[in-house]
C-alpha positions in Angstrom: 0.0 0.0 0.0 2.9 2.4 0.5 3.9 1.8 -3.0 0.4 2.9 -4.3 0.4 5.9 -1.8 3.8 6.5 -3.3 2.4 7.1 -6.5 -0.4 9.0 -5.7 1.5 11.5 -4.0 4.0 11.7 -7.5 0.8 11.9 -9.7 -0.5 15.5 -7.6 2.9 16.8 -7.5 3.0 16.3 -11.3 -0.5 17.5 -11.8 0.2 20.7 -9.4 3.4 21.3 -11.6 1.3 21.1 -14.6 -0.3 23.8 -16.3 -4.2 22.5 -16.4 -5.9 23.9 -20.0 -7.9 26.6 -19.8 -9.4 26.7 -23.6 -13.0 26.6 -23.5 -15.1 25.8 -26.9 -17.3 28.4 -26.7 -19.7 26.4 -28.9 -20.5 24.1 -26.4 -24.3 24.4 -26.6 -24.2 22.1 -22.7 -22.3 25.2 -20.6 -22.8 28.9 -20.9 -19.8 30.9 -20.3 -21.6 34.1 -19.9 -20.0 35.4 -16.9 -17.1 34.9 -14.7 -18.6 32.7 -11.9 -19.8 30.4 -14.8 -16.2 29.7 -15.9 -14.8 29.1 -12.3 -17.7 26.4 -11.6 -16.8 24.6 -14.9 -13.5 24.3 -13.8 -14.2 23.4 -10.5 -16.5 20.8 -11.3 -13.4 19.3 -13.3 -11.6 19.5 -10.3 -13.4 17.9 -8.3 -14.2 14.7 -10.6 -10.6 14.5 -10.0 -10.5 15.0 -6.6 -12.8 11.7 -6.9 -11.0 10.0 -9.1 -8.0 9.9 -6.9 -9.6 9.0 -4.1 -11.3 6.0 -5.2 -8.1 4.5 -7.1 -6.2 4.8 -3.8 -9.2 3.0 -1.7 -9.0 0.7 -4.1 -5.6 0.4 -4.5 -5.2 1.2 -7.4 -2.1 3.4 -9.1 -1.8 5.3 -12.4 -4.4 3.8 -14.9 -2.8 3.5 -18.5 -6.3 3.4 -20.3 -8.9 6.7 -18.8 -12.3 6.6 -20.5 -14.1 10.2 -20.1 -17.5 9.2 -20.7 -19.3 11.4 -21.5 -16.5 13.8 -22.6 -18.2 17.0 -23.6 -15.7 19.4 -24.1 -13.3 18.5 -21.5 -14.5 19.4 -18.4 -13.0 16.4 -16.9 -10.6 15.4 -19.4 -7.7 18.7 -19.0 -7.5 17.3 -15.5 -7.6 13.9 -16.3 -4.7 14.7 -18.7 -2.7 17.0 -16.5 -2.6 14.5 -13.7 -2.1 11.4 -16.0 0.4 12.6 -19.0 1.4 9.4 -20.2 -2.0 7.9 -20.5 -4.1 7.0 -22.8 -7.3 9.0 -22.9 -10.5 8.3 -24.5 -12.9 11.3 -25.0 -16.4 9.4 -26.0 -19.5 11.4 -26.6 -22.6 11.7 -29.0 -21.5 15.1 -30.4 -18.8 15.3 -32.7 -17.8 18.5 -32.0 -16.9 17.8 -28.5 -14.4 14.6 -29.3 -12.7 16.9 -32.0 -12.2 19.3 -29.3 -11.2 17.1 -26.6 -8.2 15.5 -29.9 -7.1 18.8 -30.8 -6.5 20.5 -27.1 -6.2 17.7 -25.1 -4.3 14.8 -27.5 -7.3 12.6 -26.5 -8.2 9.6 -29.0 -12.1 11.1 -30.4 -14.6 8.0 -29.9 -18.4 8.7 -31.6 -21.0 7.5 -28.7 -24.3 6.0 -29.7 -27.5 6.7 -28.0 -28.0 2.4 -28.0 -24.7 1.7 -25.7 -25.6 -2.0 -26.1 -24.1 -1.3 -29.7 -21.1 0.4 -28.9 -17.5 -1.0 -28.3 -15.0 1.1 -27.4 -12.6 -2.1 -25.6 -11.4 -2.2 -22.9 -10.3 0.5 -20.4 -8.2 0.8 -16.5 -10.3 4.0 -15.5 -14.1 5.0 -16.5 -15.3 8.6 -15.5 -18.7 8.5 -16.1 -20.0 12.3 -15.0 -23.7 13.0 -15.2 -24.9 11.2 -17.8 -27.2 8.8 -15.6 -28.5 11.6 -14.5 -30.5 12.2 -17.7 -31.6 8.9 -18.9 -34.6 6.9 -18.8 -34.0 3.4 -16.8 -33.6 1.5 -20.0 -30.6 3.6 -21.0 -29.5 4.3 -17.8 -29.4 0.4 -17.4 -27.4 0.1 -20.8 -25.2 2.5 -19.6 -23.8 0.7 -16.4 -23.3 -2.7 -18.6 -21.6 -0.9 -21.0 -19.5 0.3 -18.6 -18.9 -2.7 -17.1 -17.5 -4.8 -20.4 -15.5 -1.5 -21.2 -13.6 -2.4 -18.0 -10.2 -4.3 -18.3 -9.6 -7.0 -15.9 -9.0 -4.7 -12.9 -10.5 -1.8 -14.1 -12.5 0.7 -12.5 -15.8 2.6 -13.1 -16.8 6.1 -11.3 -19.9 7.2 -12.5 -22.7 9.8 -10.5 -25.9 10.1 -10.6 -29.2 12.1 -9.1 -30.0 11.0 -5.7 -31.8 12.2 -2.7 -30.3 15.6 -2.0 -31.6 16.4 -6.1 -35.1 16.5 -4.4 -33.9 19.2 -2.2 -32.4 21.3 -4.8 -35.7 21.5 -6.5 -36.8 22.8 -4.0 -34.9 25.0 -1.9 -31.5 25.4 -4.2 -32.3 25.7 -8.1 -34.4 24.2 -10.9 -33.3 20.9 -12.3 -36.5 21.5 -14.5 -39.5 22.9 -14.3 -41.8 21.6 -11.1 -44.6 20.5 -13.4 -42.4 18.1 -15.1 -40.2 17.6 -11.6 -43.2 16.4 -10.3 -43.4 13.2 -13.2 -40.2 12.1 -11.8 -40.7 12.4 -8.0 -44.1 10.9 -8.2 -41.9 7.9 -10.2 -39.1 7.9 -7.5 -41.2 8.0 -4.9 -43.1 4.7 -5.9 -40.1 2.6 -7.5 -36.7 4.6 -6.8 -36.0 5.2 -10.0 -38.0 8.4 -11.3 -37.2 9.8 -14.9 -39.0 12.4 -17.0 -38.1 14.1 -20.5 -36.7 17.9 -21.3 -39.5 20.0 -22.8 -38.7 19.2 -26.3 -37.8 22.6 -27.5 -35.1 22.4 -24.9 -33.5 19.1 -25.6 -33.9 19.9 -30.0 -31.7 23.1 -28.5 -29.2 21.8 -26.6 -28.8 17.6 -26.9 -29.8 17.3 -30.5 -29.1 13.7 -31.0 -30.6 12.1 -28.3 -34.3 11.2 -28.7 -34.7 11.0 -24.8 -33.2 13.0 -22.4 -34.1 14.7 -18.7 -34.0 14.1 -14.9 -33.5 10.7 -13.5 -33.5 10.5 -9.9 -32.3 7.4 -8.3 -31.9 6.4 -4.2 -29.4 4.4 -3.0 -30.8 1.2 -2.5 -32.3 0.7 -6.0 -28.6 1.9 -7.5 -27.0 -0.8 -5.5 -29.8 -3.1 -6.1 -29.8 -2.3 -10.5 -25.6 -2.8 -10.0 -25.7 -6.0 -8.1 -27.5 -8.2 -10.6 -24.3 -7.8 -12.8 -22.4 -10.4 -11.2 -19.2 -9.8 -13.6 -18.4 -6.6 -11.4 -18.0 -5.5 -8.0 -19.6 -3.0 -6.2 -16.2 -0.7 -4.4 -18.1 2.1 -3.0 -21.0 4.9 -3.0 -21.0 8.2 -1.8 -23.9 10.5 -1.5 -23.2 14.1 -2.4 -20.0 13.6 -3.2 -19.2 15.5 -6.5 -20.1 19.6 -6.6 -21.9 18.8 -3.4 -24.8 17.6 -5.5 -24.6 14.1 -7.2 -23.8 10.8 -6.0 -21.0 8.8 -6.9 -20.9 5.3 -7.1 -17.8 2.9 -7.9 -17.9 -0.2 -9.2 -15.3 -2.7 -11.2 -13.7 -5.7 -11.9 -12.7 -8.1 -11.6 -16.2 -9.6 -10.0 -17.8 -10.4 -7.2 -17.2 -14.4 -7.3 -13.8 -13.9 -9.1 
């Protein structure tokens, strides 16, 4: 364990020497960057999906991955720290918008994979780290199901998978923080979560032709912790390593699962 620790404390005094990117693509229909306090939160969001990243590979004992996934990439939020922290890697930048891989190639040297809305048709091999951020978040439980066994057979033998989600504190921020959509439609999903766990309901169309063209569903899906766990343990070809609530931004939860599985 000293060996990984070791490691760890190499990788953040590389990454702290490093000069993290700070080109945005201001086409990037997902983030507005029309004031200050807008950039700072984009970055710090990318922070702290590091922040988790680093924790869960050294609870897990794990040291510098040589395959990182960023799934779904956007425009690199995650990936400029993923590749200031991890030089040497390969990185993967995988998203539905074409626009955002050829970013992610050109200012990050990340290899450009095209997502599919169907995951069960897409193979992108096999991968040490997966950083899935907010993508659950918005799918409806078929494809949020497709996601996490994607996920899982894009992990290599010991690899690792970090994805967050909407959990119980989302509730809250409707209510008290800020709008993850408009109550009338909020109230679809809580009614759904309430009853099964799960809860999901659909952008106003306008919205989602606006901003996330290419996907023909797409919203809020709110999910407690005992139906995650419960969805993730019926894959026995994976482990579950660990589940935090409110863990990245404060907001979504973060669970952790990987190989190799739970009889193995």
């Amino acid at each position: 364990m000293n060996e990984i620790i070791n490691i760890h404390a190499g990788l953040w005094a590389g990454y702290h020497s490093h000069e993290v990117s700070q080109v945005l693509d201001w086409s990037d229909k997902e983030n507005r960057f029309e004031e200050q306090w807008q950039c700072d939160h984009y970055f710090s969001v990318g922070r702290d999906a590091l922040r988790i990243v680093m924790l869960e590979l050294l609870n897990n004992g794990r040291g510098a991955p040589a395959s990182i996934l960023d799934f779904p990439s956007g425009s690199g939020r995650v990936t400029r720290h993923l590749r200031a922290m991890f030089p040497e890697a390969r990185i993967g930048a995988c998203d539905l918008y074409p626009s955002h891989i050829a970013f992610c190639e050109r200012e990050f040297g990340a290899e450009p994979i095209q997502s599919e809305e169907n995951l069960a048709a897409l193979d992108v091999g096999q991968w040490d780290l997966i950083f899935c951020g907010s993508l659950l978040t918005h799918l409806p439980h078929p494809l949020f199901m497709e996601a996490i066994r994607f996920m899982a057979r894009s992990l290599t033998p010991d690899g690792i998978a970090i994805a967050t989600v909407e959990g119980r504190h989302s509730i809250h921020i409707q209510d008290h923080k800020w709008k993850l959509i408009g109550d009338d439609l909020f109230e679809i999903a809580r009614a759904q979560y309430h009853e099964t766990g799960f809860g999901f309901v659909d952008y106003d169309a306008g919205f989602r032709d606006a901003a996330f063209a290419s996907q023909g569903t797409y919203g809020v899906a709110l999910i407690n912790p005992s139906r995650l766990l419960d969805e993730i343990q019926s894959l026995e070809d994976v482990r579950i390593l660990g589940f935090r609530e409110r863990a990245w931004d404060d907001h979504q939860d973060v669970v952790v699962f990987g190989r190799p599985g739970v009889n193995d």
